[in-house]
N, C-alpha and C positions, 0 to 999 in steps of 0.2 A: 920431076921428069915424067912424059908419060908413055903408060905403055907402050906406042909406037917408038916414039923413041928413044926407050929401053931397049926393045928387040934389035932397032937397026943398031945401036950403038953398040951393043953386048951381045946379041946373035939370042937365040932361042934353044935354051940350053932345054934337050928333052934326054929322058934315061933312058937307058938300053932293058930296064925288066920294065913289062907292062903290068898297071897296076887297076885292077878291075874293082873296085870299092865301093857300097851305097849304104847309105844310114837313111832312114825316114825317123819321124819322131813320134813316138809315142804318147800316152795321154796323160803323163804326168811332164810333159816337156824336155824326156831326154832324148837323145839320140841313141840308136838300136841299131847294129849293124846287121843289114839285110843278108844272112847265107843262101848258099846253094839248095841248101835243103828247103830252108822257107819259101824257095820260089819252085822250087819241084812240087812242094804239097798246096800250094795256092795254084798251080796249074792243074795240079790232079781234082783239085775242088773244085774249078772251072768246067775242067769237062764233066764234069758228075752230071754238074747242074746242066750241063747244054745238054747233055743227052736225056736226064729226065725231061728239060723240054721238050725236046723231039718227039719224044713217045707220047707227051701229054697233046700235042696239036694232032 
């Protein structure tokens, strides 16, 4: 059957808790679940670097 006509036939079952999850993989091939904090300190090292450019132009 396919997805289309799974949905029409069986409706599109969604859950009531939203579920915010990311894995990338890393260099031995596993999966690594991306936290909060990983993306706070990969945004804090973004700006580092945009502002030493600023200064350097």
């Amino acid at each position: 059957m396919s997805i289309q006509k799974s949905v029409i036939s069986n409706g599109l079952k969604t859950s009531a808790q939203a579920l915010n999850v990311c894995f990338m993989v890393d260099e031995q091939g596993r999966e690594v679940q991306v936290t909060p904090s990983m993306v706070k300190g990969l945004c804090a090292q973004l700006l580092q670097r945009c502002k030493s450019k600023a200064k350097a132009a």
